[in-house]
TORTI-566853 format. One line per field, with one value per residue: residue number from 1; residue in one letter; x, y, z of N, C-alpha, C, CB in turn. Coordinates in Angstrom, 2 decimals, always signed. Glycine has a CB too. Layout:
BEGIN
k: c(NUM_...)
r: c(a_...)
n.east: c(X_...)
n.north: c(Y_...)
n.up: c(Z_...)
ca.east: c(X_...)
ca.north: c(Y_...)
ca.up: c(Z_...)
c.east: c(X_...)
c.north: c(Y_...)
c.up: c(Z_...)
cb.east: c(X_...)
cb.north: c(Y_...)
cb.up: c(Z_...)
//
This chain:
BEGIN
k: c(1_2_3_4_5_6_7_8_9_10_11_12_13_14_15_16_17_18_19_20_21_22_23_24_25_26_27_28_29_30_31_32_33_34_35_36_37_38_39_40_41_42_43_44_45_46_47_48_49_50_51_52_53_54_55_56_57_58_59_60_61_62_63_64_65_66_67_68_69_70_71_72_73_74_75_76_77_78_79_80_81_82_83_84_85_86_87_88_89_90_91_92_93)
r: c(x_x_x_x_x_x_x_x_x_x_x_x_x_x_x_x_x_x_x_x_x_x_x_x_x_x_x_x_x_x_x_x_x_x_x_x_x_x_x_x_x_x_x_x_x_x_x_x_x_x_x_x_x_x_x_x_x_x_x_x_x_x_x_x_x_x_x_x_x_x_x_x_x_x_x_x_x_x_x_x_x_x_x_x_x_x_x_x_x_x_x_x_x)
n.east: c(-28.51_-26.99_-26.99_-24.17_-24.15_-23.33_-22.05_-22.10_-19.66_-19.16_-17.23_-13.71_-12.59_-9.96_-8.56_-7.59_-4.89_-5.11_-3.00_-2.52_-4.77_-4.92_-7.11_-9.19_-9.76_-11.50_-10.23_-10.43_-11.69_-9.53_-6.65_-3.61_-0.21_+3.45_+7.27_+9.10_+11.55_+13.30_+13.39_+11.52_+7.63_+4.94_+1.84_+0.48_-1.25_-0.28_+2.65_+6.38_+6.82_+3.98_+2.03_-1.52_-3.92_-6.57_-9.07_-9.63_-9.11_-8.84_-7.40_-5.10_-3.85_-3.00_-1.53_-0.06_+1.57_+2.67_+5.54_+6.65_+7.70_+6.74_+3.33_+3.91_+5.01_+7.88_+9.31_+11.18_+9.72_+10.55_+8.94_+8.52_+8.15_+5.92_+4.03_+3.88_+3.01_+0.52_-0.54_-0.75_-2.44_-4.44_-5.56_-5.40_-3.99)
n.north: c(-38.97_-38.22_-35.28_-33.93_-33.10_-30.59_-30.08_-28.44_-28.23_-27.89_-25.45_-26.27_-25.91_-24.76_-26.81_-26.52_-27.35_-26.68_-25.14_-25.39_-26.43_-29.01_-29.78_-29.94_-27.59_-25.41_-23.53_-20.59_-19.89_-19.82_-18.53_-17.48_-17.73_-16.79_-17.27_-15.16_-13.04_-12.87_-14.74_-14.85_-15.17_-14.37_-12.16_-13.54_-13.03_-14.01_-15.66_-17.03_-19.78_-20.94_-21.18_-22.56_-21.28_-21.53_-19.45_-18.64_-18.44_-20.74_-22.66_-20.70_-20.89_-23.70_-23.98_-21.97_-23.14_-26.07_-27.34_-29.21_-29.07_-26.39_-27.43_-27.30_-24.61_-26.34_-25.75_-25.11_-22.98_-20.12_-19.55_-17.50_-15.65_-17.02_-16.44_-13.72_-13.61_-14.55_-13.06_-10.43_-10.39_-10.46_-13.00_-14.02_-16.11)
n.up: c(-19.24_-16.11_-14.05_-12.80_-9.01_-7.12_-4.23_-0.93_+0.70_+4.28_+5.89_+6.77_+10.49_+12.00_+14.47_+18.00_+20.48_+23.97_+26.03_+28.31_+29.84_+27.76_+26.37_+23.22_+21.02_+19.25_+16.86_+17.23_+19.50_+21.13_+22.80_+20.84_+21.70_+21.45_+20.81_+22.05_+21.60_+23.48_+24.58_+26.57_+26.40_+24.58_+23.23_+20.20_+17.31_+15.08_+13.59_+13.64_+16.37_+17.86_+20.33_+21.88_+24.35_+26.74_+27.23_+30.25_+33.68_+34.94_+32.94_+32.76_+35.38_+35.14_+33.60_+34.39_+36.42_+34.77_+34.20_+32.23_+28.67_+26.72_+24.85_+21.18_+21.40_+21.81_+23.90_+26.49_+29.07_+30.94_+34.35_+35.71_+33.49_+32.51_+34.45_+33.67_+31.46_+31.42_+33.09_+31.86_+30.21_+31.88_+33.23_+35.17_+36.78)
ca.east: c(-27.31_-27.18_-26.52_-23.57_-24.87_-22.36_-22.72_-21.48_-19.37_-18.66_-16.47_-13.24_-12.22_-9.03_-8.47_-6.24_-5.11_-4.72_-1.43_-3.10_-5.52_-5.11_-8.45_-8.84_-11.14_-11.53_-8.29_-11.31_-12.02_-8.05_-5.67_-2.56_+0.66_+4.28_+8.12_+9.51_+13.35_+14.26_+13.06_+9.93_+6.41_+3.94_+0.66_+1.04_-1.78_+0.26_+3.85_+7.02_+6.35_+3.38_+0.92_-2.73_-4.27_-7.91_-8.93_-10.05_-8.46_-8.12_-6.34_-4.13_-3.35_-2.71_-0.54_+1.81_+2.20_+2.92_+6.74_+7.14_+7.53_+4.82_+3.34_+3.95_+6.89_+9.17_+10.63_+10.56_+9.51_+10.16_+7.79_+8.16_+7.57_+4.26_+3.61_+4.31_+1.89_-1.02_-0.95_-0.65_-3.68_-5.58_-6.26_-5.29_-3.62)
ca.north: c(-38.61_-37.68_-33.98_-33.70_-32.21_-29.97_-30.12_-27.09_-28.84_-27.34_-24.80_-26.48_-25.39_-25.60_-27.28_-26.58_-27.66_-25.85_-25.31_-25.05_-28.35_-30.43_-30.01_-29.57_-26.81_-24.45_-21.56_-19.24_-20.10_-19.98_-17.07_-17.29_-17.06_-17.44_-17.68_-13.88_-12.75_-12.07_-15.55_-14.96_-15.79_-13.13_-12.70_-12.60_-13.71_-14.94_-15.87_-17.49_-20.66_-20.63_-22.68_-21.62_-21.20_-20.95_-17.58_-18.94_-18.27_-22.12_-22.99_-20.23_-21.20_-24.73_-23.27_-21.42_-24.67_-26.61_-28.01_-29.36_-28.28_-26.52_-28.34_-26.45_-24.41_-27.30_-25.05_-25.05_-21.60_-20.08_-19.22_-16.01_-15.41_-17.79_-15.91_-12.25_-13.46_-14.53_-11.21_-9.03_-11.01_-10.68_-14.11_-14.07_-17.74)
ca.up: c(-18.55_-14.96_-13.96_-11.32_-8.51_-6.39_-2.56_-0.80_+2.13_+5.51_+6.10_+7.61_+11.09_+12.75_+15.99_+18.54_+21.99_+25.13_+26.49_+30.13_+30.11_+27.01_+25.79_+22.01_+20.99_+17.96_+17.20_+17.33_+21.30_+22.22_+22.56_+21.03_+22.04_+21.02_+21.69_+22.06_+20.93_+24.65_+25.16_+27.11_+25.31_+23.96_+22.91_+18.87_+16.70_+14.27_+13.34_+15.21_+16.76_+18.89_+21.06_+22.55_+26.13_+26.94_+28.12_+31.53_+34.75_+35.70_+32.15_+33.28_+36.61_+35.11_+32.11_+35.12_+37.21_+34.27_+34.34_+31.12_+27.67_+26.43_+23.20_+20.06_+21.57_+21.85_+24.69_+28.16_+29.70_+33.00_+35.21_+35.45_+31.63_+31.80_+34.64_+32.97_+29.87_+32.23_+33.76_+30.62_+29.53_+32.80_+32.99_+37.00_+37.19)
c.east: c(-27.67_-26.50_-25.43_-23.78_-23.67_-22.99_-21.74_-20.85_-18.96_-17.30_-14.77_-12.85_-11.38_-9.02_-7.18_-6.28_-4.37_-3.37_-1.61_-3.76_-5.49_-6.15_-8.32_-10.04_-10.68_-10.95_-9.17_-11.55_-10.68_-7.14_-4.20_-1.38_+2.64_+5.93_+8.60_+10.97_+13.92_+14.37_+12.27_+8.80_+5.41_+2.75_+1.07_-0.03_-1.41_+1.97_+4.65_+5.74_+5.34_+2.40_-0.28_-2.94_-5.91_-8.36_-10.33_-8.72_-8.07_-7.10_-5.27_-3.28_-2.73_-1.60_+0.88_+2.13_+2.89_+4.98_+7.43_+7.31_+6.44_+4.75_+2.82_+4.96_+8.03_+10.30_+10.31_+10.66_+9.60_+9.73_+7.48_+7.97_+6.20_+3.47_+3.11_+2.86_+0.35_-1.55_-1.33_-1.94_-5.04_-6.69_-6.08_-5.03_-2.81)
c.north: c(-37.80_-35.96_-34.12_-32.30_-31.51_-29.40_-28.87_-27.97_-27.45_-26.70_-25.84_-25.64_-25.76_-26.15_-26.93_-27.25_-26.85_-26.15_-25.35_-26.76_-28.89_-30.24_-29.46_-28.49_-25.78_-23.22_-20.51_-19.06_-19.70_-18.76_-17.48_-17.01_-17.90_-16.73_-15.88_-13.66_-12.98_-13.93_-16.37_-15.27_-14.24_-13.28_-12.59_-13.65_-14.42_-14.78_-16.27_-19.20_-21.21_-21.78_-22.21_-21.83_-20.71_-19.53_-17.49_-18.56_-19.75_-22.60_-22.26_-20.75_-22.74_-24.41_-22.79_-22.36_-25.58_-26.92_-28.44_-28.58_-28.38_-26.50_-26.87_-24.94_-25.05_-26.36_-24.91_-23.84_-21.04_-19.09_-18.04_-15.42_-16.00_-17.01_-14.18_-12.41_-13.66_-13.31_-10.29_-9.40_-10.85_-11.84_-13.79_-15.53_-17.57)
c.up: c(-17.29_-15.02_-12.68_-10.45_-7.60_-4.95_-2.41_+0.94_+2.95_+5.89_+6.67_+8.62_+12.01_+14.27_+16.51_+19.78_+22.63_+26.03_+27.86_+30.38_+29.38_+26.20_+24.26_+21.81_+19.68_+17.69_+17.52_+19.04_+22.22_+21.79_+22.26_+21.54_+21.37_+21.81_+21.79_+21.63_+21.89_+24.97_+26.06_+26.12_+25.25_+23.54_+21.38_+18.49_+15.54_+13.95_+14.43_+15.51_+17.94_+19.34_+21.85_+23.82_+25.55_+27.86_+29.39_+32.87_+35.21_+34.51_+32.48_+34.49_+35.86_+33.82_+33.01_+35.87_+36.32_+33.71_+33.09_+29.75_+26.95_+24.78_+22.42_+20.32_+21.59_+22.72_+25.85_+28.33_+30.78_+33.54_+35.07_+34.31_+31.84_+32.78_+34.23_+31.93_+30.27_+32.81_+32.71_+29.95_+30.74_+33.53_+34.59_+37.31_+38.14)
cb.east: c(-26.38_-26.49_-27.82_-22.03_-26.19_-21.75_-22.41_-22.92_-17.97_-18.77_-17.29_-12.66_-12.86_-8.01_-8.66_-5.63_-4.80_-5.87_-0.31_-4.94_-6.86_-5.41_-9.68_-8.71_-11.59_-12.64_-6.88_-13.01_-12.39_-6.97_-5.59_-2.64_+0.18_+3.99_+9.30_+9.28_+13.99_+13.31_+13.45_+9.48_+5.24_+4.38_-0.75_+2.97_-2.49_-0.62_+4.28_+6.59_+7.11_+2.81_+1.82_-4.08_-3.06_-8.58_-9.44_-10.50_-9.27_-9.44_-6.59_-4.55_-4.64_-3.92_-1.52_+2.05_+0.97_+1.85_+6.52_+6.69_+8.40_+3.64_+1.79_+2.32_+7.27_+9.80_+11.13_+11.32_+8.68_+11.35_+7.91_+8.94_+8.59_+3.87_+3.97_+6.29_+2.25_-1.05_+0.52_+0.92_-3.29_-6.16_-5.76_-6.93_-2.91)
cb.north: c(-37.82_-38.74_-32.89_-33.84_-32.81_-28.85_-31.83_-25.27_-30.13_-28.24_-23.84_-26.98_-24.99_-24.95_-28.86_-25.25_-29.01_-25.91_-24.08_-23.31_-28.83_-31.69_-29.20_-30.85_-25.87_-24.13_-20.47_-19.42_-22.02_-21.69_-15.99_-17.16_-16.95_-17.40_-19.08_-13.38_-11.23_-10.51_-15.48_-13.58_-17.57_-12.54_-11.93_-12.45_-13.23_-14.85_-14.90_-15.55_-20.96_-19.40_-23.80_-21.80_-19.62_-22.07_-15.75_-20.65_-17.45_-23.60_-22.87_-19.26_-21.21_-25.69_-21.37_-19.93_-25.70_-26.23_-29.09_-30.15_-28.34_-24.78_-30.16_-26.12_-24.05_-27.72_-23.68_-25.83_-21.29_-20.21_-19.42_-15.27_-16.50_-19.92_-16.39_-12.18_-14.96_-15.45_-10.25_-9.02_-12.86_-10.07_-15.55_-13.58_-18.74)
cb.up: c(-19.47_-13.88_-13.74_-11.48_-7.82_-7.31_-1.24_-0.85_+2.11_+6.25_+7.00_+7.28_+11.27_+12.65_+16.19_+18.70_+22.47_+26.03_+26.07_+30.32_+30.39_+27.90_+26.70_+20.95_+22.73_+17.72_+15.02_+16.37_+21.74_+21.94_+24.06_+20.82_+23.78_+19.39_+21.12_+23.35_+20.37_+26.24_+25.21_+27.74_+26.19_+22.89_+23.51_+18.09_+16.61_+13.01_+12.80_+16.91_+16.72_+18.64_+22.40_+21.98_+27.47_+27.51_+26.40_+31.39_+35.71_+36.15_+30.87_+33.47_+38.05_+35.06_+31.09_+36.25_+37.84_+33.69_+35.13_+30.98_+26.99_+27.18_+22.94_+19.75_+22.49_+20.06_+24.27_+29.45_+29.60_+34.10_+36.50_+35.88_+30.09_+31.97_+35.22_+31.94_+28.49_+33.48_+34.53_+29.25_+29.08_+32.29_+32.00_+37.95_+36.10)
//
């Protein structure tokens, strides 16, 4: 009789995508953020309905140009909020 042998698999790790360029990359790489009460967006590591950004200055800049609704808010944001959260973060978009 064989012995069953027990493999030790690989951690899973989540993926996310960037609310600035698209790109998919690992929740550990991307900064949170989500929808606020007032209706602006926030930084909040968890809870509420939120969506990530890379913590680059060009995902930023491409995060406050961005027009549509941003994925995993299902809410359109304006400007001056996406701008408000790039600042408070220091990203400089």
């Amino acid at each position: 009789m064989s012995r069953l042998v027990r493999r030790r698999h690989a951690r899973h790790v989540p993926v996310r995508t960037c609310a600035g360029c698209g790109r998919r990359a690992p929740g550990a790489e991307l900064r949170r953020f989500a929808l606020a009460s007032n209706g602006g967006v926030e930084w909040r590591p968890t809870g509420g309905r939120g969506s990530y950004l890379h913590p680059s200055a060009d995902c930023a800049g491409k995060f406050v140009a961005r027009k549509k609704l941003v994925p995993g808010l299902r809410a359109r944001v304006a400007r001056e909020a996406r701008v408000a959260l790039v600042a408070a973060a220091g990203l400089g978009g």
